[in-house]
mmJSON file of the N, C-alpha and C atoms, coordinates in Angstrom:
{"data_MODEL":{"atom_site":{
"group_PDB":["ATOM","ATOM","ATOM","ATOM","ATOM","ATOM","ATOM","ATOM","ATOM","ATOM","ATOM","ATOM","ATOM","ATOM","ATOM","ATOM","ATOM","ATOM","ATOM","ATOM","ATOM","ATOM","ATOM","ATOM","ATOM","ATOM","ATOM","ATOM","ATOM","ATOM","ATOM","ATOM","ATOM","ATOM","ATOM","ATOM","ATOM","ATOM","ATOM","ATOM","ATOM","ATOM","ATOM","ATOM","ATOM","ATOM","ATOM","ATOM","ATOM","ATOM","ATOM","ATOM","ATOM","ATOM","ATOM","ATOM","ATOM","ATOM","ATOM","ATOM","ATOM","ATOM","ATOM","ATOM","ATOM","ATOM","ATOM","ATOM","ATOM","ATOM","ATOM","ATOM","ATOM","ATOM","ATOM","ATOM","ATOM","ATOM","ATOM","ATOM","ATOM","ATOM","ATOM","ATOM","ATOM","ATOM","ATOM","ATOM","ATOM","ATOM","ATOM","ATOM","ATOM","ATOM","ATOM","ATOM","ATOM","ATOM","ATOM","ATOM","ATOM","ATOM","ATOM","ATOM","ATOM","ATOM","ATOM","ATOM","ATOM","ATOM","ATOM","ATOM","ATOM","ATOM","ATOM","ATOM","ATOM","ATOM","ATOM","ATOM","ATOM","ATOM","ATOM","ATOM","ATOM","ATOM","ATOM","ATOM","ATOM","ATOM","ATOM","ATOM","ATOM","ATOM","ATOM","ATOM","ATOM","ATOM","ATOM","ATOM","ATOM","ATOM","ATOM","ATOM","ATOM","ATOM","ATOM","ATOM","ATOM","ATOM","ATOM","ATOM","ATOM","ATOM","ATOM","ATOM","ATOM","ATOM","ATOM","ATOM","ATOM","ATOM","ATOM","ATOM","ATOM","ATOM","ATOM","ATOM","ATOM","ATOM","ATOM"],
"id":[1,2,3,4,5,6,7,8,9,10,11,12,13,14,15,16,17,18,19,20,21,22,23,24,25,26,27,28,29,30,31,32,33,34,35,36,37,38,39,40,41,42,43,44,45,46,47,48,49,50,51,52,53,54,55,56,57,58,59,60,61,62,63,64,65,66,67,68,69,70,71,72,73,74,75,76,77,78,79,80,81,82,83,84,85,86,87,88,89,90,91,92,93,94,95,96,97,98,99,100,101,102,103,104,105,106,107,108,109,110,111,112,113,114,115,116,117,118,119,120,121,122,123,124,125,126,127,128,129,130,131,132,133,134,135,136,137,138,139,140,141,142,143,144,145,146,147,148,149,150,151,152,153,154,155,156,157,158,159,160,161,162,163,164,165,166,167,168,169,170,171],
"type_symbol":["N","C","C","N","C","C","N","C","C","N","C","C","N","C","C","N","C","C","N","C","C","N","C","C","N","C","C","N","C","C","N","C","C","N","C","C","N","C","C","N","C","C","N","C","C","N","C","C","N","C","C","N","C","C","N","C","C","N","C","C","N","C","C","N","C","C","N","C","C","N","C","C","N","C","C","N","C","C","N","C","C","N","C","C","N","C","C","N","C","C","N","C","C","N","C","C","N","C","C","N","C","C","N","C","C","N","C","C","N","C","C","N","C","C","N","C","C","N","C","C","N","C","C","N","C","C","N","C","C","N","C","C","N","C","C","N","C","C","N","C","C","N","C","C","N","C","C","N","C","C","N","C","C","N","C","C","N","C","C","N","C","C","N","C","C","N","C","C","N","C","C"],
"label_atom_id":["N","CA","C","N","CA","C","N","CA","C","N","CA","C","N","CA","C","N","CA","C","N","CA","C","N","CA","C","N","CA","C","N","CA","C","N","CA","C","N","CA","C","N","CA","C","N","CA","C","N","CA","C","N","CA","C","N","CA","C","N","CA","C","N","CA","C","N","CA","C","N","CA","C","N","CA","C","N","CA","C","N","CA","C","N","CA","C","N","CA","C","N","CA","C","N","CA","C","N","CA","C","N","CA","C","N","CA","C","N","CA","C","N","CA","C","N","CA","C","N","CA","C","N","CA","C","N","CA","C","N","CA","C","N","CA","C","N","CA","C","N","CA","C","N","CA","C","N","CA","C","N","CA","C","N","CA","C","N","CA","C","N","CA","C","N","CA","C","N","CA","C","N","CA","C","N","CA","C","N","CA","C","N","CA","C","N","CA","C","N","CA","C","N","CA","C","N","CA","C"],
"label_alt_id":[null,null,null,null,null,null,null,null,null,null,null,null,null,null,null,null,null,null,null,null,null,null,null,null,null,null,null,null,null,null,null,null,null,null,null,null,null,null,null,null,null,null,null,null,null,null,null,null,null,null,null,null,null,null,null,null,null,null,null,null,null,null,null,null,null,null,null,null,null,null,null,null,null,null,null,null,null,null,null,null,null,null,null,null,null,null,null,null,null,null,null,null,null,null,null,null,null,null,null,null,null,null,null,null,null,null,null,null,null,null,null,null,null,null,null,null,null,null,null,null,null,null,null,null,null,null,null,null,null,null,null,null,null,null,null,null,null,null,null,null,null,null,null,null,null,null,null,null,null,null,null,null,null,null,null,null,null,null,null,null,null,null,null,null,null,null,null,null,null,null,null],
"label_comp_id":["UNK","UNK","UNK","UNK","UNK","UNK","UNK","UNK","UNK","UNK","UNK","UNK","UNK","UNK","UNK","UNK","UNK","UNK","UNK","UNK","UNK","UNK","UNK","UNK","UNK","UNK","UNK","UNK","UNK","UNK","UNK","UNK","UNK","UNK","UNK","UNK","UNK","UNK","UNK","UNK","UNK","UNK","UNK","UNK","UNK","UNK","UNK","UNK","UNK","UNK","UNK","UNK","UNK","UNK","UNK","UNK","UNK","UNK","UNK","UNK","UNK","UNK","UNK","UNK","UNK","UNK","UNK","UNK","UNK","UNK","UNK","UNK","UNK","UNK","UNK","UNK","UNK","UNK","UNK","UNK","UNK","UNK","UNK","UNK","UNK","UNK","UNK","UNK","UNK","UNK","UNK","UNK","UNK","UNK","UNK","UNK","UNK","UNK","UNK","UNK","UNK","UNK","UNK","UNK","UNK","UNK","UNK","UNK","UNK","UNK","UNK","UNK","UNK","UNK","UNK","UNK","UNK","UNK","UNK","UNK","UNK","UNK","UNK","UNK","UNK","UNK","UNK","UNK","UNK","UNK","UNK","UNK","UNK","UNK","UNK","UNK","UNK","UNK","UNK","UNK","UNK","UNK","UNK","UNK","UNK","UNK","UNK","UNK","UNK","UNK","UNK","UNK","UNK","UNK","UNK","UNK","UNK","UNK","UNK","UNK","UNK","UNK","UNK","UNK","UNK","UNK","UNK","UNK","UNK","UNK","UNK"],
"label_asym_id":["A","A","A","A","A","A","A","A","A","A","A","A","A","A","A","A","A","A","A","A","A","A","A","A","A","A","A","A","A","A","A","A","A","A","A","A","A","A","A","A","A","A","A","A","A","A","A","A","A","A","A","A","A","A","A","A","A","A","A","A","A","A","A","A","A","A","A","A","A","A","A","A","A","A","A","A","A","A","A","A","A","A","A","A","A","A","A","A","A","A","A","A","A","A","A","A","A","A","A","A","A","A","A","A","A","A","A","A","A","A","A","A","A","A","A","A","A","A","A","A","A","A","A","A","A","A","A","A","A","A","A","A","A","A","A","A","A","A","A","A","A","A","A","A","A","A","A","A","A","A","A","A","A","A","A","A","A","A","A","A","A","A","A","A","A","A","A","A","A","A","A"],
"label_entity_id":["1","1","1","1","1","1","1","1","1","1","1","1","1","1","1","1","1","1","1","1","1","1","1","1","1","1","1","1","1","1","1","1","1","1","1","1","1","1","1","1","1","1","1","1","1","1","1","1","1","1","1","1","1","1","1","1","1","1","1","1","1","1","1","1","1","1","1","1","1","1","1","1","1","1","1","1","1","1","1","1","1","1","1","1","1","1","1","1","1","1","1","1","1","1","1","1","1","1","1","1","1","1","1","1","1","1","1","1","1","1","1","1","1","1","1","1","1","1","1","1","1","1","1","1","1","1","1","1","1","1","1","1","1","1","1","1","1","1","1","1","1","1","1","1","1","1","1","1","1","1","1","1","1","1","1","1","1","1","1","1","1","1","1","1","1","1","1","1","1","1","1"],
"label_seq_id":[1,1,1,2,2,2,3,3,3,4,4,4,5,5,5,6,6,6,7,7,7,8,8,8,9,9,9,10,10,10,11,11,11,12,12,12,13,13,13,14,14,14,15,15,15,16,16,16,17,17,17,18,18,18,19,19,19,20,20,20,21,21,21,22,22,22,23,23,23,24,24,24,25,25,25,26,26,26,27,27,27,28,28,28,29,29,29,30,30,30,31,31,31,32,32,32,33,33,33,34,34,34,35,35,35,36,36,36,37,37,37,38,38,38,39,39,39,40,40,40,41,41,41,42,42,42,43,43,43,44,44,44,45,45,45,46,46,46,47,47,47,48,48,48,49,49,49,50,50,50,51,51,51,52,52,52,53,53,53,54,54,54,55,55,55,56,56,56,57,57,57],
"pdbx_PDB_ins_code":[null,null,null,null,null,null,null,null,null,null,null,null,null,null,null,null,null,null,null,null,null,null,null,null,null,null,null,null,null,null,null,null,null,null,null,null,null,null,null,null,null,null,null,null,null,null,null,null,null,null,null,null,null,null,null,null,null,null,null,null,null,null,null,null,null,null,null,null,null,null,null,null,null,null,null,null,null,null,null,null,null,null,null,null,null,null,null,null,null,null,null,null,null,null,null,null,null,null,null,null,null,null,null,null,null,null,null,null,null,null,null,null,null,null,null,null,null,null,null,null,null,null,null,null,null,null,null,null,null,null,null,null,null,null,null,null,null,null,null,null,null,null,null,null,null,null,null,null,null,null,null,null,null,null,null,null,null,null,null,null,null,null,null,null,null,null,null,null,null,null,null],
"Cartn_x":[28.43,28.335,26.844,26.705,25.216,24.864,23.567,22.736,23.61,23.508,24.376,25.182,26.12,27.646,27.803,26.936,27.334,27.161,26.364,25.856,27.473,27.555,28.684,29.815,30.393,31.442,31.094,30.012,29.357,29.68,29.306,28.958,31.216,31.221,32.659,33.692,33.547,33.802,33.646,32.443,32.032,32.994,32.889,33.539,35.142,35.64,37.111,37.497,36.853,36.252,36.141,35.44,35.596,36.698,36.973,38.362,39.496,39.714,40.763,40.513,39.451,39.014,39.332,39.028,39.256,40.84,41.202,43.103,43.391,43.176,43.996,43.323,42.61,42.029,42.888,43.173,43.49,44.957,45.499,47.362,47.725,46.548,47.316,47.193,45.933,45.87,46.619,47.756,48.263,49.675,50.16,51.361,52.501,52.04,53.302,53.55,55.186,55.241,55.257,55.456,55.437,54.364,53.363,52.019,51.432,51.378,51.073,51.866,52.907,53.407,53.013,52.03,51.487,50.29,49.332,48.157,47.979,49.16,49.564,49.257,50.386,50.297,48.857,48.416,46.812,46.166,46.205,45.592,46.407,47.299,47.607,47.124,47.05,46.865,45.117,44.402,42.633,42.621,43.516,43.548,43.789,44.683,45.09,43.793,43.11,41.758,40.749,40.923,39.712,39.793,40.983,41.402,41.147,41.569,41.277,39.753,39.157,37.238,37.202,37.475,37.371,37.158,39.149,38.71,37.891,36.996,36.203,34.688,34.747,33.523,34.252],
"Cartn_y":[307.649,309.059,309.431,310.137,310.402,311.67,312.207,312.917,314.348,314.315,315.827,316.173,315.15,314.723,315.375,314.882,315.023,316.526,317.41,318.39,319.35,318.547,320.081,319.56,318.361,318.64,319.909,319.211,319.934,321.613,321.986,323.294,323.673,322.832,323.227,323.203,322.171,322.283,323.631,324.344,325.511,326.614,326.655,327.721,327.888,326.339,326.679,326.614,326.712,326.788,328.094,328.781,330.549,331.254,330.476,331.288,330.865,330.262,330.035,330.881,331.046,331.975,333.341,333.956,334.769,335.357,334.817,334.556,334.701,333.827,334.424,335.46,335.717,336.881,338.332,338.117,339.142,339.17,337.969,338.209,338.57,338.214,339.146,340.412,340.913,342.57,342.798,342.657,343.078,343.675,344.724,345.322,344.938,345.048,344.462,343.628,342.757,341.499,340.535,340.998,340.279,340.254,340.664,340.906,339.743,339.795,339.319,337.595,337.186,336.232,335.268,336.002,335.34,335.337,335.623,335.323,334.155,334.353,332.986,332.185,332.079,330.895,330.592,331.359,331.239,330.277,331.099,330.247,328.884,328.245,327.212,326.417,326.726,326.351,326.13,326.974,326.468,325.359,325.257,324.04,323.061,322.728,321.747,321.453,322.55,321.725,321.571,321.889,321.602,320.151,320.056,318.318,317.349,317.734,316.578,316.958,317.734,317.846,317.132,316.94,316.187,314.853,314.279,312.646,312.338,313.224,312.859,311.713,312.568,312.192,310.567],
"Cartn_z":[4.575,4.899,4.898,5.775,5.96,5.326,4.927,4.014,4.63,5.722,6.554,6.092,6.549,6.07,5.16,3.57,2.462,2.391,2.672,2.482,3.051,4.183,4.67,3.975,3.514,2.569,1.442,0.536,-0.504,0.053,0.909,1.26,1.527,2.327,2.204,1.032,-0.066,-1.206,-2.301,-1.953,-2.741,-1.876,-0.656,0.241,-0.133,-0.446,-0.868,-1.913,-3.225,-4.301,-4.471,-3.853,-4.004,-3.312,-2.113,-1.419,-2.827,-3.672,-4.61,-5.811,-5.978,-7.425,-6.336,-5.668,-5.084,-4.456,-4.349,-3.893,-5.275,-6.089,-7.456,-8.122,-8.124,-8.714,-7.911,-6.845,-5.644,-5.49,-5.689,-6.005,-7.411,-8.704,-9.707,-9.805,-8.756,-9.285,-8.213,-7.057,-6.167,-6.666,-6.53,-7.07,-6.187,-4.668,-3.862,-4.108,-4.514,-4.474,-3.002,-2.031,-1.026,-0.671,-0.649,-0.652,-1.439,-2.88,-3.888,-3.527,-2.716,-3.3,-2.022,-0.528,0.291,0.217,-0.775,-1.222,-2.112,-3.231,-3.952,-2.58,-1.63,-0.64,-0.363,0.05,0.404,-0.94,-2.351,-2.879,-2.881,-2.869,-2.715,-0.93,-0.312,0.892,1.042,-0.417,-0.318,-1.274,-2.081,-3.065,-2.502,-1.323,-0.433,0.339,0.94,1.309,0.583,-0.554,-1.734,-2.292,-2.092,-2.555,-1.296,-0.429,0.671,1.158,1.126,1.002,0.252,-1.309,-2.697,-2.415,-1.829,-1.212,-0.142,0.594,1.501,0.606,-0.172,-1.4,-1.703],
"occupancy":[1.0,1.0,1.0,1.0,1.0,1.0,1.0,1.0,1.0,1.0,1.0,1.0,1.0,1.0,1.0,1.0,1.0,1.0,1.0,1.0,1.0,1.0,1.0,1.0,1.0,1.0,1.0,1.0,1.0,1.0,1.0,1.0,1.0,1.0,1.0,1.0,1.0,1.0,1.0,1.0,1.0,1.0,1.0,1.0,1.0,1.0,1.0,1.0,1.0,1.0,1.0,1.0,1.0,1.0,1.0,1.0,1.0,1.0,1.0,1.0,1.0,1.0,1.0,1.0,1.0,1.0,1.0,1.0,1.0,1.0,1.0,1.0,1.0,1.0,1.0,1.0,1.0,1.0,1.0,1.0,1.0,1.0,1.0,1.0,1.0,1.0,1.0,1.0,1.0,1.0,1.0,1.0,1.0,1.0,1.0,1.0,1.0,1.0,1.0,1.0,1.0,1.0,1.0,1.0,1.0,1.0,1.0,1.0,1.0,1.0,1.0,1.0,1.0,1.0,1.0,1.0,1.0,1.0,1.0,1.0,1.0,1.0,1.0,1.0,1.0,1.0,1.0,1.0,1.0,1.0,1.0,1.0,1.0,1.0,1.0,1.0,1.0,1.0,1.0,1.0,1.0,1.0,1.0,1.0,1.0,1.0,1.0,1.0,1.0,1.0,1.0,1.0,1.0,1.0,1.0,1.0,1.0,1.0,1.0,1.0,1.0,1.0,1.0,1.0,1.0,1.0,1.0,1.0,1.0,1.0,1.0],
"B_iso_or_equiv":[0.0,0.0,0.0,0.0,0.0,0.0,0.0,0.0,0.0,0.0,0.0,0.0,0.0,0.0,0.0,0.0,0.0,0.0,0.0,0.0,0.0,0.0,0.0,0.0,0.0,0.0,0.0,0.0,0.0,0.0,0.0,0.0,0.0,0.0,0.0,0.0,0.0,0.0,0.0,0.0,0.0,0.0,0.0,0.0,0.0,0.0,0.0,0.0,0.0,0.0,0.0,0.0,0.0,0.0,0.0,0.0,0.0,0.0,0.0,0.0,0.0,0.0,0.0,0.0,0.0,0.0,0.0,0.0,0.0,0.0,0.0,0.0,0.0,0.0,0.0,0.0,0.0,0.0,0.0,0.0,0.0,0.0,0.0,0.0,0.0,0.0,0.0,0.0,0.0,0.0,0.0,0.0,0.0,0.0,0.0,0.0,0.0,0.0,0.0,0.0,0.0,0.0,0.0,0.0,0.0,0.0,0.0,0.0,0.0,0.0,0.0,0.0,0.0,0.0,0.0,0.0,0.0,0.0,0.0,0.0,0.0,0.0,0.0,0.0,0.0,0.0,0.0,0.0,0.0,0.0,0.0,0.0,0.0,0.0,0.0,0.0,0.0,0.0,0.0,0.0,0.0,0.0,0.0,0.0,0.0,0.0,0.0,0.0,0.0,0.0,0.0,0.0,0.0,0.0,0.0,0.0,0.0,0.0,0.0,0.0,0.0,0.0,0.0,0.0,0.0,0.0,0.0,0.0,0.0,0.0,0.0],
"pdbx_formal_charge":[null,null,null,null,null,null,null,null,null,null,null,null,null,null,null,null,null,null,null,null,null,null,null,null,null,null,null,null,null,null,null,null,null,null,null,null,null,null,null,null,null,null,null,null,null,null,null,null,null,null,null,null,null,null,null,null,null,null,null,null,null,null,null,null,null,null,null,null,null,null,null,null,null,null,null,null,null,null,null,null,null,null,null,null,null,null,null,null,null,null,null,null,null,null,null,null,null,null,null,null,null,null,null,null,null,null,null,null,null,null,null,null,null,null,null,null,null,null,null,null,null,null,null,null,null,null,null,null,null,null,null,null,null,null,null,null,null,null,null,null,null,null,null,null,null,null,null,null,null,null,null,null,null,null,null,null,null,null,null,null,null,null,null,null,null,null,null,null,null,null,null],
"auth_seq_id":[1,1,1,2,2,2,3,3,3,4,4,4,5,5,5,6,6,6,7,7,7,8,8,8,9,9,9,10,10,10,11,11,11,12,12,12,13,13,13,14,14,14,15,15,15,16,16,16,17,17,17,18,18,18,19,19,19,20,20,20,21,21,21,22,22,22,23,23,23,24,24,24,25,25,25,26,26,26,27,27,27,28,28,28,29,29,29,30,30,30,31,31,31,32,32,32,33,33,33,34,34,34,35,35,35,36,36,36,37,37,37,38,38,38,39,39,39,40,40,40,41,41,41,42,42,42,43,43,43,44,44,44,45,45,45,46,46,46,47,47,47,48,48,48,49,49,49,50,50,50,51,51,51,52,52,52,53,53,53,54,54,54,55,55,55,56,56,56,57,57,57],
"auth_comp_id":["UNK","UNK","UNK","UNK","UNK","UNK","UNK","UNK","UNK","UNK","UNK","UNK","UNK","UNK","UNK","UNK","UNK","UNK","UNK","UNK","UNK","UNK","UNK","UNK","UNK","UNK","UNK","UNK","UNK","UNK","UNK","UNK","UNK","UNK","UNK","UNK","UNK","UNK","UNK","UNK","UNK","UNK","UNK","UNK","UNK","UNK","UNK","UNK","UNK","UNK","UNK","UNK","UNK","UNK","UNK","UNK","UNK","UNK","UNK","UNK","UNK","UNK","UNK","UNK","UNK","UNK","UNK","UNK","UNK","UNK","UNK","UNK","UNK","UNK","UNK","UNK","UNK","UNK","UNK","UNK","UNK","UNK","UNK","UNK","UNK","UNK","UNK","UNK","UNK","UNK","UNK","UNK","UNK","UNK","UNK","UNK","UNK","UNK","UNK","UNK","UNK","UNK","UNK","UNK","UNK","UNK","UNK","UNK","UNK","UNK","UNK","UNK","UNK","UNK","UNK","UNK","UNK","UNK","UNK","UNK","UNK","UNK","UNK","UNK","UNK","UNK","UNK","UNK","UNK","UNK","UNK","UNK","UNK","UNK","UNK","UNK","UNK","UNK","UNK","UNK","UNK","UNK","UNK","UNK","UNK","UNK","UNK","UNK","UNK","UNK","UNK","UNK","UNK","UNK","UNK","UNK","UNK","UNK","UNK","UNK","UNK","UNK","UNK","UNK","UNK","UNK","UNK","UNK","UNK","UNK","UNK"],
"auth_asym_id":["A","A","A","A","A","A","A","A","A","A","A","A","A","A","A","A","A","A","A","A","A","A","A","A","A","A","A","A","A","A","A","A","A","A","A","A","A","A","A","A","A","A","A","A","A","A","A","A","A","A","A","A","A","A","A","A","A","A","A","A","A","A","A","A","A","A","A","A","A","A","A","A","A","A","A","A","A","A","A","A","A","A","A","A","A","A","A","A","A","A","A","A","A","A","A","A","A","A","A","A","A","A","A","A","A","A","A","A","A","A","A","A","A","A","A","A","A","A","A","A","A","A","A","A","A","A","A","A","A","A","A","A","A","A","A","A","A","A","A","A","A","A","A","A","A","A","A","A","A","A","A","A","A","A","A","A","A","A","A","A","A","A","A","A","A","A","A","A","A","A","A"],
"auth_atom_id":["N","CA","C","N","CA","C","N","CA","C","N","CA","C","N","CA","C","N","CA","C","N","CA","C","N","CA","C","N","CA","C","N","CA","C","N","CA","C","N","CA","C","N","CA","C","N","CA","C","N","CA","C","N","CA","C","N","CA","C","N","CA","C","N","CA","C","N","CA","C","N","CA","C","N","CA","C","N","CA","C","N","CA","C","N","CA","C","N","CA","C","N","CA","C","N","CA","C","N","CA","C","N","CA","C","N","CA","C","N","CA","C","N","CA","C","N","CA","C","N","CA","C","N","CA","C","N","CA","C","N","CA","C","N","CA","C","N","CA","C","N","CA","C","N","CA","C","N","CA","C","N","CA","C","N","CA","C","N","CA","C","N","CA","C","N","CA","C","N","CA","C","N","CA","C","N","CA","C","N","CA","C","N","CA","C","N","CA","C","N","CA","C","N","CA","C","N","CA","C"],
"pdbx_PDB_model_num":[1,1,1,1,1,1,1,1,1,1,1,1,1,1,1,1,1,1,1,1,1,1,1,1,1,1,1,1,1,1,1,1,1,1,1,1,1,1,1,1,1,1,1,1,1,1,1,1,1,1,1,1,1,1,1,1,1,1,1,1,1,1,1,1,1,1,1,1,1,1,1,1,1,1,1,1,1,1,1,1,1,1,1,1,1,1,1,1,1,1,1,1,1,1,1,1,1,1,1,1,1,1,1,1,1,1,1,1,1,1,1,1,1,1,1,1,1,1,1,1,1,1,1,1,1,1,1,1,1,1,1,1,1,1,1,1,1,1,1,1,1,1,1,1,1,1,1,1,1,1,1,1,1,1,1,1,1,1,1,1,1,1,1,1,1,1,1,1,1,1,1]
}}}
């Protein structure tokens, strides 16, 4: 993997890294539950690319 390479995982790693702290932070203060229970999805769906960014490394 080249010096680039590494950098835009890195950079994409942090990006979905904050989209997940952010999603959960944002579905527990949400009162709607249907609201609240497709943000969950979201945060699960940035964890899914936070892990496969992960095995890129």
């Amino acid at each position: 993997m080249t010096g680039k390479e590494l950098l835009y995982v890195e950079d994409a790693l942090g990006h979905e890294q904050f989209m997940k702290k952010c999603s959960k932070n944002a579905s527990s203060q949400l009162q709607d539950p249907t609201l609240s229970n497709y943000v969950k999805e979201l945060e699960q769906k940035h964890n899914e690319l936070f892990n496969k960014f992960l095995n890129l490394l």
